[in-house]
ZADO-1210 file (C-alpha; in nm, 4 decimals, padded with zeros to 6 digits):
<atoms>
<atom x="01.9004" y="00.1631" z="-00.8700" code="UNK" pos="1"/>
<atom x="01.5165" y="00.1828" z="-00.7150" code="UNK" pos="2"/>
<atom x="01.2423" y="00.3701" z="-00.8206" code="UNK" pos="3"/>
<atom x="01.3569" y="00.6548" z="-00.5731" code="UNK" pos="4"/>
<atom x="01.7093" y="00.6531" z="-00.5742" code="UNK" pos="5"/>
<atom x="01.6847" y="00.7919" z="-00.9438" code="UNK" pos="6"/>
<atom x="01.5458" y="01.0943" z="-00.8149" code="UNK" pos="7"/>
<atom x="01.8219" y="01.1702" z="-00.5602" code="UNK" pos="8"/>
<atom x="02.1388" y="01.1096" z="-00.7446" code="UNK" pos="9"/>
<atom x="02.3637" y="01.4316" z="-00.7403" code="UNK" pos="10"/>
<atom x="02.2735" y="01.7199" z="-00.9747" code="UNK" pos="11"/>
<atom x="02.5491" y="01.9046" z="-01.1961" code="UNK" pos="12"/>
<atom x="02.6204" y="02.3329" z="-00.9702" code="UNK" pos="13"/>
<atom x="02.5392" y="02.4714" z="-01.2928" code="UNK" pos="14"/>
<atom x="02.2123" y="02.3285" z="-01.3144" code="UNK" pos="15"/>
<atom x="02.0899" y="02.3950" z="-00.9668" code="UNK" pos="16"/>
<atom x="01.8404" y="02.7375" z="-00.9211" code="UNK" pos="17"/>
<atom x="01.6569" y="02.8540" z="-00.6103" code="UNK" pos="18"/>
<atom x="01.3591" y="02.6318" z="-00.6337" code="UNK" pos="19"/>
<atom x="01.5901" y="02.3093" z="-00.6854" code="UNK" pos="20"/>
<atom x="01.5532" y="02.1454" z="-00.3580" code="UNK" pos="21"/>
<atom x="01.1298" y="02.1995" z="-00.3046" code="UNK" pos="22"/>
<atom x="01.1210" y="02.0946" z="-00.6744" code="UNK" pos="23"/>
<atom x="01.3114" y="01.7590" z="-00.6318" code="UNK" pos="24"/>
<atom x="01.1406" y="01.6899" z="-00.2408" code="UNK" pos="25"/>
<atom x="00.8795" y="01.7052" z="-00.4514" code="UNK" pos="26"/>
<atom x="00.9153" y="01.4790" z="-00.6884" code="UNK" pos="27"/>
<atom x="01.0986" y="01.2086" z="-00.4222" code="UNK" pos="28"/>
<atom x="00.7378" y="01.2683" z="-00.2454" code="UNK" pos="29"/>
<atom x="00.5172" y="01.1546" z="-00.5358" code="UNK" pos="30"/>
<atom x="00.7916" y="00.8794" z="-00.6067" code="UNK" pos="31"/>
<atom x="00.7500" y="00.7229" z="-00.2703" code="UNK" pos="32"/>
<atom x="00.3855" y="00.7691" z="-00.2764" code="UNK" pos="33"/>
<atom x="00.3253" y="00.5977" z="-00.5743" code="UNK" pos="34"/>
<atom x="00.5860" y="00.3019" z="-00.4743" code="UNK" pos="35"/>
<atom x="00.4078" y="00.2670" z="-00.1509" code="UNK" pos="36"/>
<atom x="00.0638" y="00.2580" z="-00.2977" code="UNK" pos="37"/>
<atom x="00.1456" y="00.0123" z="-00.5468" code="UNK" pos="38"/>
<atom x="00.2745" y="-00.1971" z="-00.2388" code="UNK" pos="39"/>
<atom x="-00.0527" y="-00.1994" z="-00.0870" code="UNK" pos="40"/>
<atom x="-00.2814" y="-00.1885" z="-00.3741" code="UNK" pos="41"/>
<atom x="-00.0891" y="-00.5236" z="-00.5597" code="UNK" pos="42"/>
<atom x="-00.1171" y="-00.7107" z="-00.2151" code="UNK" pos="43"/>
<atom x="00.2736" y="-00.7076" z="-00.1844" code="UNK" pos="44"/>
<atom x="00.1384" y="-00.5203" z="00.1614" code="UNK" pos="45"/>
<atom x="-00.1584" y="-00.6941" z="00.2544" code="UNK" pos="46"/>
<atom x="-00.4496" y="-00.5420" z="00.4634" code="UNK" pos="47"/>
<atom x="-00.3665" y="-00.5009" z="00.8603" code="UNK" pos="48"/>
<atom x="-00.0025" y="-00.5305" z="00.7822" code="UNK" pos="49"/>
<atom x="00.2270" y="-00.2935" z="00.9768" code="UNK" pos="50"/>
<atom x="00.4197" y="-00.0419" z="00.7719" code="UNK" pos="51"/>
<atom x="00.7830" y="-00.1270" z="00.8740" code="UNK" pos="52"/>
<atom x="00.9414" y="00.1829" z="00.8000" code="UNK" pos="53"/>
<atom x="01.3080" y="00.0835" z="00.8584" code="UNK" pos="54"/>
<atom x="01.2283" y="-00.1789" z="00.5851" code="UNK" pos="55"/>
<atom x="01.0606" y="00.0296" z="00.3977" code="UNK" pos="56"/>
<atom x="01.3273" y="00.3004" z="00.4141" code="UNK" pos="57"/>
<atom x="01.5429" y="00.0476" z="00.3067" code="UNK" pos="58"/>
<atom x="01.3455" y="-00.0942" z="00.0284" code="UNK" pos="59"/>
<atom x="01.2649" y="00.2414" z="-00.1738" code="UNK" pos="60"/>
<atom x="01.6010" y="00.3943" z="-00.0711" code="UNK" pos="61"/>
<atom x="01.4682" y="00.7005" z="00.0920" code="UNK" pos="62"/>
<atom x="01.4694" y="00.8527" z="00.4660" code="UNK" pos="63"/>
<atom x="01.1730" y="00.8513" z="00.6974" code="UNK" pos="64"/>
<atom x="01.1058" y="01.1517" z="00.6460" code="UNK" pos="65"/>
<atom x="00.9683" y="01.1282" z="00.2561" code="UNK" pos="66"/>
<atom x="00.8332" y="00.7658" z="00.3990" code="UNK" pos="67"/>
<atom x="00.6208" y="00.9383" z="00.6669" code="UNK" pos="68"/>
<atom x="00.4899" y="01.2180" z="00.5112" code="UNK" pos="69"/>
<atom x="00.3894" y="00.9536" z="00.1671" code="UNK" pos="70"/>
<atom x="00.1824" y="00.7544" z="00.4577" code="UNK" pos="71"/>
<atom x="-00.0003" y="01.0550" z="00.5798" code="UNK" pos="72"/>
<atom x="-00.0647" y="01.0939" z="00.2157" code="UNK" pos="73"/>
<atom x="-00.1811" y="00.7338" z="00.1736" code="UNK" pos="74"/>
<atom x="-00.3980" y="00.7733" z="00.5163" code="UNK" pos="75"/>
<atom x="-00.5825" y="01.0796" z="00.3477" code="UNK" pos="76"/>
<atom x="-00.6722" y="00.7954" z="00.0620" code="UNK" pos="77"/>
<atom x="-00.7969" y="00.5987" z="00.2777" code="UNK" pos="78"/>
<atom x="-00.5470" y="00.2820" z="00.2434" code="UNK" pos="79"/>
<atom x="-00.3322" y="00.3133" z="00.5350" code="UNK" pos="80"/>
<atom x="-00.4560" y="00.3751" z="00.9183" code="UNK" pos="81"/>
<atom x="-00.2299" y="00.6009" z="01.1445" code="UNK" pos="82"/>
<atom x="-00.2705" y="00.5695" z="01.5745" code="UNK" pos="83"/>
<atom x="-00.0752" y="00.7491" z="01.8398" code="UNK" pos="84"/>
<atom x="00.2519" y="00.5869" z="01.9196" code="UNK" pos="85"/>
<atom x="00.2222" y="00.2761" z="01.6863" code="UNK" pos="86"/>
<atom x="00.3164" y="00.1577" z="01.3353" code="UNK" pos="87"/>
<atom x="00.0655" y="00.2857" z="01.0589" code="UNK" pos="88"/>
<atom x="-00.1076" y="-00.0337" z="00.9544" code="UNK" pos="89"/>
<atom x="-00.2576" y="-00.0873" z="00.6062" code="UNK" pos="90"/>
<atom x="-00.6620" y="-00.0228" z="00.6145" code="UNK" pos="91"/>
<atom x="-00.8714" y="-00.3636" z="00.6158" code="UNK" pos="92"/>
<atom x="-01.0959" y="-00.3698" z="00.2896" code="UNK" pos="93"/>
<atom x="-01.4409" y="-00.3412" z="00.3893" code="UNK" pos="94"/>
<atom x="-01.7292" y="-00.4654" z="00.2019" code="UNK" pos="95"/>
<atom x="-01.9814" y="-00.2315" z="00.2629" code="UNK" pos="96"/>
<atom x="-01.7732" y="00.0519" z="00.2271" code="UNK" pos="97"/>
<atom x="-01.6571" y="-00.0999" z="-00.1251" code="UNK" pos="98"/>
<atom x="-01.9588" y="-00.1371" z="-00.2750" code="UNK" pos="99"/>
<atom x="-02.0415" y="00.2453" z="-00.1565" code="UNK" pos="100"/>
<atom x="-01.7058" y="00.3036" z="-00.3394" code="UNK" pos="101"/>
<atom x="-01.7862" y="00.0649" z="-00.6866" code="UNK" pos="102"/>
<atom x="-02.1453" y="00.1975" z="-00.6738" code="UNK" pos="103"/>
<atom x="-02.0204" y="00.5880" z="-00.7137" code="UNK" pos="104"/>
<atom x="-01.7332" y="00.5208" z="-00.9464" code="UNK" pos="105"/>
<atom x="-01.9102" y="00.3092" z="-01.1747" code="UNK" pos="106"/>
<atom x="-02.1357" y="00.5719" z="-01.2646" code="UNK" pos="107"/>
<atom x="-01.8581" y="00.8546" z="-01.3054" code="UNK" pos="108"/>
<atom x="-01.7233" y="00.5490" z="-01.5564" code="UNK" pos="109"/>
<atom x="-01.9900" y="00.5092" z="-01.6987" code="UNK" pos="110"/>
<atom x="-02.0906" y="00.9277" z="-01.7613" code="UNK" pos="111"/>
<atom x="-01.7377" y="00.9364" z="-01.8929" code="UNK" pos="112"/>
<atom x="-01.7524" y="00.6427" z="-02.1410" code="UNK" pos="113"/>
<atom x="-02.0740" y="00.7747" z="-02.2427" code="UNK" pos="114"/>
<atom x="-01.8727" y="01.0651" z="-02.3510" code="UNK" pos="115"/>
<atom x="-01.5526" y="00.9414" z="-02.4336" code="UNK" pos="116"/>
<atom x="-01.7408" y="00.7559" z="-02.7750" code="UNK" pos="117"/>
<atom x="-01.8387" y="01.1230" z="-02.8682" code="UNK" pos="118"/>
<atom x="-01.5241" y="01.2960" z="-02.7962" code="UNK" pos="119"/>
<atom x="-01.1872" y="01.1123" z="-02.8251" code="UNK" pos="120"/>
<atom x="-00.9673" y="01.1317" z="-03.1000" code="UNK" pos="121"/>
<atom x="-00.8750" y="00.8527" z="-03.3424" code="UNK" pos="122"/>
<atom x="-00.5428" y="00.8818" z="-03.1329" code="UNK" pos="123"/>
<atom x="-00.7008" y="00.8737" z="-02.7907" code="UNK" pos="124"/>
<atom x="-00.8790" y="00.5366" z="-02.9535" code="UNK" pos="125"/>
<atom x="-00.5114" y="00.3721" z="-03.0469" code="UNK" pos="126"/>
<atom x="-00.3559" y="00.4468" z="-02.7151" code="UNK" pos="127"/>
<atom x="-00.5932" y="00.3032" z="-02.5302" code="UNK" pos="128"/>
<atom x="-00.5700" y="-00.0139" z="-02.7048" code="UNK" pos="129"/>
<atom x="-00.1615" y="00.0034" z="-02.7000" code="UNK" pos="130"/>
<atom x="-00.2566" y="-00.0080" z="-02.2773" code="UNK" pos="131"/>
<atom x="-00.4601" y="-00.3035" z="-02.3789" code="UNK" pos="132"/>
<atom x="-00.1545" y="-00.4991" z="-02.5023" code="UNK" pos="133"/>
<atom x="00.0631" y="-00.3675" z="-02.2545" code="UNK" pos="134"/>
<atom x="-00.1891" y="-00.5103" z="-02.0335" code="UNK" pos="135"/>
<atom x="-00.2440" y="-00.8422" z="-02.1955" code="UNK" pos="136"/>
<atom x="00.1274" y="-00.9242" z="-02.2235" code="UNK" pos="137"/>
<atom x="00.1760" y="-00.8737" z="-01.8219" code="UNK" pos="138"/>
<atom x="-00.2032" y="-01.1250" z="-01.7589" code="UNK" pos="139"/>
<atom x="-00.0158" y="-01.4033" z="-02.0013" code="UNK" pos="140"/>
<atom x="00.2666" y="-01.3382" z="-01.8177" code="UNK" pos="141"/>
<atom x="00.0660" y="-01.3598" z="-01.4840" code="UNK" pos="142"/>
<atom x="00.2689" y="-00.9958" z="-01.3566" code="UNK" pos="143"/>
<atom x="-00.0433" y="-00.8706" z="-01.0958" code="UNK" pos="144"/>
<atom x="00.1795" y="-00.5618" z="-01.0635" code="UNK" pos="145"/>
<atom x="00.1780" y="-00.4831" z="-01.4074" code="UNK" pos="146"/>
<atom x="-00.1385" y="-00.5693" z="-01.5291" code="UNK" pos="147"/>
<atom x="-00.2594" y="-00.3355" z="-01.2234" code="UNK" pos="148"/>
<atom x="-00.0968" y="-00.0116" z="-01.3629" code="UNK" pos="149"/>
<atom x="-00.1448" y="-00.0740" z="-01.7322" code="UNK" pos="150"/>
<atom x="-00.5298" y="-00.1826" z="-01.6458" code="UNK" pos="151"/>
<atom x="-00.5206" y="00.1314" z="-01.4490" code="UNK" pos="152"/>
<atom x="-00.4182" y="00.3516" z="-01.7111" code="UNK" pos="153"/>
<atom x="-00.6754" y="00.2272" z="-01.9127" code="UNK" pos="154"/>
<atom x="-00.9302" y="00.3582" z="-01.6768" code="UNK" pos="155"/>
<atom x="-00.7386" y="00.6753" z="-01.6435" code="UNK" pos="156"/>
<atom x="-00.7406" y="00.7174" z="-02.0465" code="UNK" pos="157"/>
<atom x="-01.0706" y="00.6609" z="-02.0967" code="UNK" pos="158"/>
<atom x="-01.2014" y="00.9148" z="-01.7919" code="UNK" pos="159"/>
<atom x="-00.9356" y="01.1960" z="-01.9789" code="UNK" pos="160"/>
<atom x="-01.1172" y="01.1447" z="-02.3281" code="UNK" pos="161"/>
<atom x="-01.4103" y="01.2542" z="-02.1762" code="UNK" pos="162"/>
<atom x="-01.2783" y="01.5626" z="-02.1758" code="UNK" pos="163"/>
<atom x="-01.4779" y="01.6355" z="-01.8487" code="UNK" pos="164"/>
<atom x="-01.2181" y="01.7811" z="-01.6101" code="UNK" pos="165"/>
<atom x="-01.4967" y="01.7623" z="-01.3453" code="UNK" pos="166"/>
<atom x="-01.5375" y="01.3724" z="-01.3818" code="UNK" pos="167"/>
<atom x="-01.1907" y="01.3295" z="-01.3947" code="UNK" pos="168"/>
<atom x="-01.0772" y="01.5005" z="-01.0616" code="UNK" pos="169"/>
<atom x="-01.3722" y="01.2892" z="-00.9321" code="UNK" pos="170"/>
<atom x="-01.2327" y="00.9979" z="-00.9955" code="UNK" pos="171"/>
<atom x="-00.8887" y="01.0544" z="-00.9019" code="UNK" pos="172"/>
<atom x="-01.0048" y="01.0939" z="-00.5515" code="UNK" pos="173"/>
<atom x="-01.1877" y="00.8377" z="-00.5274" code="UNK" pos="174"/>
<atom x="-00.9606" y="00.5488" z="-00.7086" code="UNK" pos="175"/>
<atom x="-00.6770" y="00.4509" z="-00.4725" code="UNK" pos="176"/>
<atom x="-00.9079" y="00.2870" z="-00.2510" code="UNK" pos="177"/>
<atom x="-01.1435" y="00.0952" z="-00.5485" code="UNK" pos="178"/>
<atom x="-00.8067" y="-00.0117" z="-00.6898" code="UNK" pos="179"/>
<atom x="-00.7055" y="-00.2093" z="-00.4077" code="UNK" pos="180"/>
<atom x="-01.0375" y="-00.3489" z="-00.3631" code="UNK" pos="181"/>
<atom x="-01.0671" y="-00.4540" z="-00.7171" code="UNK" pos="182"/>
<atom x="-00.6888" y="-00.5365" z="-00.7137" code="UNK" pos="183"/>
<atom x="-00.7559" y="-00.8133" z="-00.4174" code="UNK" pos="184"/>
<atom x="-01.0613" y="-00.9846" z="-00.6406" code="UNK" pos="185"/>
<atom x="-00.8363" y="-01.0324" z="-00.9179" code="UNK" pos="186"/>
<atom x="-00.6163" y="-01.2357" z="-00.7076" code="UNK" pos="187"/>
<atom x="-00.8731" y="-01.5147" z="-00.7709" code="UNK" pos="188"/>
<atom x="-00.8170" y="-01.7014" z="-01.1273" code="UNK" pos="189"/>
<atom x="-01.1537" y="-01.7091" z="-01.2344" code="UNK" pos="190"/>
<atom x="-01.2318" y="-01.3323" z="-01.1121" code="UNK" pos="191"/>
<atom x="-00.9133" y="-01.2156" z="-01.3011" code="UNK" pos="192"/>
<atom x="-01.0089" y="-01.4048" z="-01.6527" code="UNK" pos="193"/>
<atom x="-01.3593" y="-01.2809" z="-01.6441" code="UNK" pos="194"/>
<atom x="-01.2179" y="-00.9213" z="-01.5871" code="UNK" pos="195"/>
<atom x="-00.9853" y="-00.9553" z="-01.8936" code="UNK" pos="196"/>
<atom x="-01.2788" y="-01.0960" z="-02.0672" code="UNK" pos="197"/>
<atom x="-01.5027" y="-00.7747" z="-02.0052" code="UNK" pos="198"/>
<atom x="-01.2090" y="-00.5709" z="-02.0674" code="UNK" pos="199"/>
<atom x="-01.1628" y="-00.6733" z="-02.4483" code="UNK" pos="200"/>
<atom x="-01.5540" y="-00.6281" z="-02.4917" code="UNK" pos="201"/>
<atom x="-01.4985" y="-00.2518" z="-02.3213" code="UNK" pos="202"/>
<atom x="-01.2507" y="-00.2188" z="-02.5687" code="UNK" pos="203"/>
<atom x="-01.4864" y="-00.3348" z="-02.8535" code="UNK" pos="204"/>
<atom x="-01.7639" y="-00.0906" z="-02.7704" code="UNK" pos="205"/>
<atom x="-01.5181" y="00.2149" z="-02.7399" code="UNK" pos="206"/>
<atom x="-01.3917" y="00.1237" z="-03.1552" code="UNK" pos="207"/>
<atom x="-01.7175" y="00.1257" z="-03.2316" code="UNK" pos="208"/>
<atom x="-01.7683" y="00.4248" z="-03.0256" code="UNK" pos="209"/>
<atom x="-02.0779" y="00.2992" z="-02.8400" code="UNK" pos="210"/>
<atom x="-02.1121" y="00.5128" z="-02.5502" code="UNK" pos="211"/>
<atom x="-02.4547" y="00.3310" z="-02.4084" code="UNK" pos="212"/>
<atom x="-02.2614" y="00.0007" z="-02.4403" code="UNK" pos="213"/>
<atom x="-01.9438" y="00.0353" z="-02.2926" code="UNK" pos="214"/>
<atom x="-02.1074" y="00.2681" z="-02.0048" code="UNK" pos="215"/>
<atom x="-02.3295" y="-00.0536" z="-01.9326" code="UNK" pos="216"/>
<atom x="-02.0157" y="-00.2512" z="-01.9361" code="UNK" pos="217"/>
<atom x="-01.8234" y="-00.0727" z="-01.7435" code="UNK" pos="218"/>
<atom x="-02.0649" y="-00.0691" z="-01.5084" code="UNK" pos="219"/>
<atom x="-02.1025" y="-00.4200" z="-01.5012" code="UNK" pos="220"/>
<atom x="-01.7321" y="-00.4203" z="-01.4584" code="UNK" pos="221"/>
<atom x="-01.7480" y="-00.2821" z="-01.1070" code="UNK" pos="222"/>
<atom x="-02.0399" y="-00.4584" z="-00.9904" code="UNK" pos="223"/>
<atom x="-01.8893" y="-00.8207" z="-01.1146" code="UNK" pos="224"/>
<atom x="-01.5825" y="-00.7518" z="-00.8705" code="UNK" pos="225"/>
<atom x="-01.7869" y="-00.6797" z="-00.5851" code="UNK" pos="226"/>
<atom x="-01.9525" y="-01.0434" z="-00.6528" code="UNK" pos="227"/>
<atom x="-01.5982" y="-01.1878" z="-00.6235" code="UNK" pos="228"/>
<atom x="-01.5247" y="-00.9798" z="-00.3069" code="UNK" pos="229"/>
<atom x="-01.8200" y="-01.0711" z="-00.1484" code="UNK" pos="230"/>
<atom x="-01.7854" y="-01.4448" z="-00.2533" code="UNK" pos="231"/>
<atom x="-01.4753" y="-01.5100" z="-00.1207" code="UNK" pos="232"/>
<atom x="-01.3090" y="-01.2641" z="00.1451" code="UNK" pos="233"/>
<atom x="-01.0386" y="-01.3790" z="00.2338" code="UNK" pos="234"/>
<atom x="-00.7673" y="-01.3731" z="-00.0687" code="UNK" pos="235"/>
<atom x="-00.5398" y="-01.6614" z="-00.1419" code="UNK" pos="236"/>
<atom x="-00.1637" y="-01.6092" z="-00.0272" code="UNK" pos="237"/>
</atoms>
């Protein structure tokens, strides 16, 4: 079964009320969303591919429909590029535009970090470093994919213990787009070990609840990544 197909598999007449149907279109929606992002932002779609959609269709197990409207959803992000009477093609990562992109989300990181050592919980703390594992096991394991969400979720975490619901909406606007970009300059060895590296002194700074620190790092973070894009373009295959 794919990630979709869970979502569309027959529900028991007793369970069914009038909201139902908009209630599960909706969730297929955000399911094929997400699956398509994670497509592009992993590289599995690289940038100026066409977006296949009998492929794709088949792929996620869904109808054009749900595929279409997740790609006008993607083109609002930013990642995918829609013209009259052709394929949608996945948006080329510009430079200039990315470090636009690292420059403002790096500071909304780095206000939230700032506060995250004053605010989270002792709990907030532990989960974050459970994503840390999580996201350790899939680098050892050399999973892109994986280490992608779980390093995402770390970000994610660390903006919620903030507790600044302002910062947070912020940065979920803005992240789709810096994901890929920082997604494509871990697909270089060295990039990717250095980014683990800074990640486990993040992580240090947040137990010790160092807010100046781990805003500096995470800073640095974004800015390092840029190097790499600007270094080398052109991923490897």
């Amino acid at each position: 079964m794919n990630l979709v197909e869970s979502l569309t598999q027959p529900m028991n007449t007793s369970q069914l009320t009038a909201d139902t149907e908009p209630h599960r279109r909706g969730q297929l929606h955000r399911a094929a969303v997400e699956a398509l992002r994670t497509m592009i932002v992993s590289g599995q779609i690289r940038p100026s591919d066409r977006l296949r959609e009998k492929e794709l269709c088949e792929e996620l197990g869904i109808s054009r429909t749900p595929l279409r409207e997740a790609i006008r959803t993607l083109a609002s992000e930013g990642l995918v590029k829609l013209y009259p009477n052709r394929s949608a093609i996945v948006a080329d990562v510009n430079v200039s535009e990315v470090a636009d992109l690292f420059q403002a989300i790096s500071h909304i990181e780095s206000l939230a970090a700032e506060l995250t050592c004053q605010r989270a919980s002792d709990a907030d703390i532990e989960a974050i470093f459970k994503l840390h594992r999580k996201m350790m096991k899939s680098f050892d394991d050399g999973n892109l994919p994986k280490y992608i969400q779980s390093n995402l979720a770390i970000h994610r975490s660390i903006m919620t213990a903030s507790r600044n619901v302002v910062l947070l909406e912020l940065w979920e606007v803005l992240v789709p787009r810096v994901e890929r970009a920082r997604s494509i300059a871990n697909l270089y060895p060295n990039r990717w070990h250095e980014a683990v590296h800074e990640h486990e002194q993040m992580l240090e700074a947040l137990s010790a609840r160092n807010g100046r620190a781990l805003a500096t790092l995470m800073s640095e973070h974004y800015l390092n990544g840029l190097v790499a894009l600007r270094s080398a373009p052109e991923p490897p295959a």
